[in-house]
C-alpha positions as CSV (number, residue, x, y, z in Angstrom):
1,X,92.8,42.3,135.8
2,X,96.5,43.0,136.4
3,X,97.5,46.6,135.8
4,X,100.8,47.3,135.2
5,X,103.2,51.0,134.3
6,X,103.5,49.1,130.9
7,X,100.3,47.5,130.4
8,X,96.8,46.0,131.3
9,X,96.3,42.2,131.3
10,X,92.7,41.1,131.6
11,X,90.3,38.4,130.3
12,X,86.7,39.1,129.5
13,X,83.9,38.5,131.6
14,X,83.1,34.3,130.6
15,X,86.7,34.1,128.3
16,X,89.3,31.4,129.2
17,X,92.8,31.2,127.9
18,X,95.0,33.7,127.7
19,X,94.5,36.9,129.0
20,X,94.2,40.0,126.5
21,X,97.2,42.9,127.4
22,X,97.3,46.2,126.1
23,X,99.9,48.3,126.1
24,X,99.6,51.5,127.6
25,X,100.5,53.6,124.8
26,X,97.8,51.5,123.6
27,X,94.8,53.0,125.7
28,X,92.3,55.8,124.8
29,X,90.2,55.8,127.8
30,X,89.9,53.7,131.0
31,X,86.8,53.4,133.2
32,X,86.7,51.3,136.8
33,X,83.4,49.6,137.9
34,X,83.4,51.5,141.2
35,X,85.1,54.7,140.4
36,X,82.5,58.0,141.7
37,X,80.9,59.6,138.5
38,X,83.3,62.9,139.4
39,X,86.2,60.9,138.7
40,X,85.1,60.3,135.5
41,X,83.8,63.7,134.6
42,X,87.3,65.1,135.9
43,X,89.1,62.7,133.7
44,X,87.3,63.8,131.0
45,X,88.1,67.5,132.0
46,X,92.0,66.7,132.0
47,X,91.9,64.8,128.9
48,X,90.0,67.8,127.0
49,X,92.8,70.2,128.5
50,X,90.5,72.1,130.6
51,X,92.9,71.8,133.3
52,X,91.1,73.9,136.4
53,X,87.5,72.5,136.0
54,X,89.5,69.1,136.4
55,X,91.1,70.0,139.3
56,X,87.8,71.5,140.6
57,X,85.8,68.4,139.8
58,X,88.7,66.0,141.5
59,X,88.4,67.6,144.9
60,X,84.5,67.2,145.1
61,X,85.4,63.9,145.2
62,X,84.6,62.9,149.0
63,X,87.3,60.7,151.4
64,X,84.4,58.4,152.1
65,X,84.0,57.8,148.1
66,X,87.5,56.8,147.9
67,X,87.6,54.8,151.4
68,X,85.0,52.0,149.8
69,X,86.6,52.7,146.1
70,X,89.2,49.9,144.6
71,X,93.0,50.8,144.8
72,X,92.6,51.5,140.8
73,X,90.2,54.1,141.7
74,X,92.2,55.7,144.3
75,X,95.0,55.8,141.8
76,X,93.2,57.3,139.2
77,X,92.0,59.8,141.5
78,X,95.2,60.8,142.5
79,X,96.9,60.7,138.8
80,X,94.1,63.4,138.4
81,X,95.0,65.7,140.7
82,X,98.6,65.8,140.6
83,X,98.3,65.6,136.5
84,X,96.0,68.4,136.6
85,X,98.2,70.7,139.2
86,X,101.8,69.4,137.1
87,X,100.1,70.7,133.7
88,X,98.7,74.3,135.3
89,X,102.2,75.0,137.0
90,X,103.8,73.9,133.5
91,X,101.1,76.4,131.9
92,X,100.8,78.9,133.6
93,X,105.2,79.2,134.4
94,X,104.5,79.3,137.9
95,X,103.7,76.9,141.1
96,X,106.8,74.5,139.7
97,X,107.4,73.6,142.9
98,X,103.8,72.5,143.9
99,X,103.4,71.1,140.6
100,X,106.7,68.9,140.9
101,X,105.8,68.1,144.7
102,X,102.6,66.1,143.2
103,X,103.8,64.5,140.5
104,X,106.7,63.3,142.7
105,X,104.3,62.3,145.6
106,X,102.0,60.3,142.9
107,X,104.8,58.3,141.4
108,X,106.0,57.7,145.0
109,X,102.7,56.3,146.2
110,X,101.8,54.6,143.4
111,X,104.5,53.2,141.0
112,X,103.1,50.4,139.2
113,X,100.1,52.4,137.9
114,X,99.3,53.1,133.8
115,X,99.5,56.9,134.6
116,X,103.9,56.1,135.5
117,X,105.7,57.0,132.4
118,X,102.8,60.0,131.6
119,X,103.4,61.5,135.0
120,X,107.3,60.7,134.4
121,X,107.2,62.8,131.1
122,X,105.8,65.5,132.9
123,X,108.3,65.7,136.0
124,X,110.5,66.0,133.1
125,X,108.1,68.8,131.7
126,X,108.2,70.7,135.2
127,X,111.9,70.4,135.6
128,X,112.5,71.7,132.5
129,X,110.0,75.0,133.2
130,X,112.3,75.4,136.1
131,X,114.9,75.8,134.5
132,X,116.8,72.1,135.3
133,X,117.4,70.5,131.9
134,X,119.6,68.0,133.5
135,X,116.8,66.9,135.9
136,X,114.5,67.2,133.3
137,X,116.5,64.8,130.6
138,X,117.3,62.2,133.4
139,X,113.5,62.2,133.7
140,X,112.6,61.4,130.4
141,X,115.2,59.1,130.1
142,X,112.9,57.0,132.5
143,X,110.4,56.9,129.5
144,X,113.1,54.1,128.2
145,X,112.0,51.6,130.5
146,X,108.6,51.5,129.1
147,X,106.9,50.0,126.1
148,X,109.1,50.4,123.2
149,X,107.4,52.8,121.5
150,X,108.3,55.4,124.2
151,X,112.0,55.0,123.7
152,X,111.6,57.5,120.5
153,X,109.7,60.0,123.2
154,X,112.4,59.6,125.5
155,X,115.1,60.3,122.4
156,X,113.0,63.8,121.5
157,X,112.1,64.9,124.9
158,X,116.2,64.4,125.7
159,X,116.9,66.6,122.7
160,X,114.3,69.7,123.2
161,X,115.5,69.5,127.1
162,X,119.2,69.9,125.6
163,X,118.6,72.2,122.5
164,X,116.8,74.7,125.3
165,X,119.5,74.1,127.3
166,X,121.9,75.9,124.3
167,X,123.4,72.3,123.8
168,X,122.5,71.8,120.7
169,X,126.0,69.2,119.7
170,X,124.6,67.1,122.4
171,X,121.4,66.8,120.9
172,X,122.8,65.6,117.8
173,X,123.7,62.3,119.0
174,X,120.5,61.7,120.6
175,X,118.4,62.5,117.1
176,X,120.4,60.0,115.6
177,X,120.2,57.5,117.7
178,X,116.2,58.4,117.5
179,X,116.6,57.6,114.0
180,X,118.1,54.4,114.3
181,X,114.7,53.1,116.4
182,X,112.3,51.0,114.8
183,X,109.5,53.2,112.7
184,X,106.4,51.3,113.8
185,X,106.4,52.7,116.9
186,X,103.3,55.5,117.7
187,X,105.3,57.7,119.7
C-alpha cells in the first residue's frame, strides 16, 4: 500500500500486476487494520458533522494505542483532531486561531497524507472566517496541485474568498477560467 496526498496505490491480498490507485477525490471511507475502534467511531462522528462528539471520541484515544499503531493510523488520528477543531472554530466564528494552529501543525507533520488538500481547503476556510481572503485564496489555490478534479474547487473557493472580499471584477476571471476546465470532473 502506498498512500499518497493524491491517491492510494495498493494490490489486493493474492493479486499480482499492477497495483489498483484511487484517487482521493475518489474515496468514501478508509479503514486501517490496526487503527483503535475510537478512531473509527470518531471518524464516523466527523464525517456525520457531529463535530464535538468527534473531538470527544478522538482524545479517548490513549498514547499507548497510537505508540503500537501504523504511521497511517497515527495520521488519521491526527487529521481527526485538527479537522474536527478547524470545522468547530469555522462554526462556531470563534477559536480561528486554535483552529488554524491545528490544521497548520497537521499538514506540517504529515504532508503526504490523503487528508492534504481537505485540510488545505479548510486553512483556506479558517483564514477566510478571520477575515484574510488573501490568505485564504493562496490556500485554496494549493487545491491545484491535486487531482484534477480539484482544480474547479480551487477556481470556486478563489471566487467566494474574493466576492466576500467585495472584489467581485476579480472573481470574474477566475469563473471563467472555471468554465473553461474539463466537465467530467466531480468537484
Amino acid at each position: 500500500v502506498e498512500i499518497t496526498p493524491g491517491a492510494i496505490e495498493f494490490r489486493p491480498l493474492g493479486a499480482s500486476g499492477r497495483p489498483h490507485r484511487v484517487s482521493v477525490d475518489e474515496i468514501v471511507s478508509l479503514t486501517f487494520a490496526d487503527e483503535p475502534g475510537r478512531v473509527a467511531e470518531a471518524r464516523q462522528l466527523l464525517k456525520e458533522g457531529d463535530l464535538p462528539a468527534a473531538a470527544a471520541v478522538i482524545d479517548e484515544v490513549t498514547p499507548a494505542q497510537l505508540e503500537t499503531a501504523s504511521a497511517a493510523v497515527r495520521a488519521e488520528h491526527a487529521f481527526i483532531k485538527a479537522a474536527a477543531a478547524g470545522r468547530q472554530a469555522v462554526a462556531r466564528g470563534d477559536n480561528l486561531a486554535a483552529g488554524i494552529a491545528a490544521v497548520e501543525q497537521f499538514l506540517e507533520r504529515f504532508s503526504r497524507t490523503i487528508h492534504r488538500y481537505e485540510m488545505l481547503e479548510l486553512a483556506g476556510d479558517l483564514e477566510l472566517a478571520a477575515g484574510r481572503p488573501d490568505a485564504a485564496i493562496a490556500r485554496y489555490r494549493e487545491l491545484e496541485s491535486g487531482p484534477s478534479s480539484l482544480a474547479i474547487r480551487a477556481a470556486r473557493r478563489q471566487a467566494e474568498a474574493l466576492l466576500a472580499a467585495g472584489r467581485a471584477e476579480a472573481a470574474m476571471p477566475v469563473l471563467a477560467a472555471a468554465v473553461m476546465l474539463p466537465a467530467a470532473d466531480p468537484a
